[in-house]
C-alpha positions, -999 to +999 in steps of 0.1 A: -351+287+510-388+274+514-419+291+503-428+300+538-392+315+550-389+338+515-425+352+527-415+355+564-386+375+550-407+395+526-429+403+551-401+414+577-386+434+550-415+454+543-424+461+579-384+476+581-389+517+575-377+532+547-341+553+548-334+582+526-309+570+498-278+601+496-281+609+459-249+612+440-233+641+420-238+637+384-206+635+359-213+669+347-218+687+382-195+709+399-178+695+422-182+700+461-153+728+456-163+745+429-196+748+448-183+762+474-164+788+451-196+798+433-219+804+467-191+827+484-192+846+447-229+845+460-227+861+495-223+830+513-190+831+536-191+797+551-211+766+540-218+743+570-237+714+546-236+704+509-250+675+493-265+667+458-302+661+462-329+657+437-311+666+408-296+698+422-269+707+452-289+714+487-274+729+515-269+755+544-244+778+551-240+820+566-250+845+542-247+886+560-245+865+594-277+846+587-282+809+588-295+801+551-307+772+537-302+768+496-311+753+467-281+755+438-280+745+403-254+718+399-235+730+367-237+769+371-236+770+410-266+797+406-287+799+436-324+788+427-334+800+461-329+804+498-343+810+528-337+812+566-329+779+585-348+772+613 
């Protein structure tokens, strides 16, 4: 590839917008399942979202009939916090 085509690329590259990468579970997580088991231990009686992020689990689900958003710590499934989705 010549000089100019591997700069035409760079520069089409760059110009491209950014996507948010999905981060994966680490080895020593919970899984998805055991996840689920700790946040109905928590109040939550349905999770409608669930995905590692930023070094802990991040997700939404009904807790008392409310629409909650949470934070959750990937190897104790404790909630780190919550609030009301929007």
């Amino acid at each position: 590839m010549s000089r100019i085509a591997r700069c035409a690329l760079a520069a089409v590259l760059c110009a491209l917008p950014l996507t948010a990468r999905a981060e994966a579970p680490g080895p020593d997580w919970l899984t998805p399942a055991q996840m689920k088991q700790a946040l109905k231990g928590a109040g939550y009686s349905e999770i409608t979202k669930l995905e590692a992020d930023d070094g802990h689990w991040d997700g939404e689900g009904l807790k008392e009939g409310r629409r909650m958003k949470f934070d959750a710590d990937p190897r104790t499934g404790a909630v780190l916090g919550e609030v009301p989705a929007e």
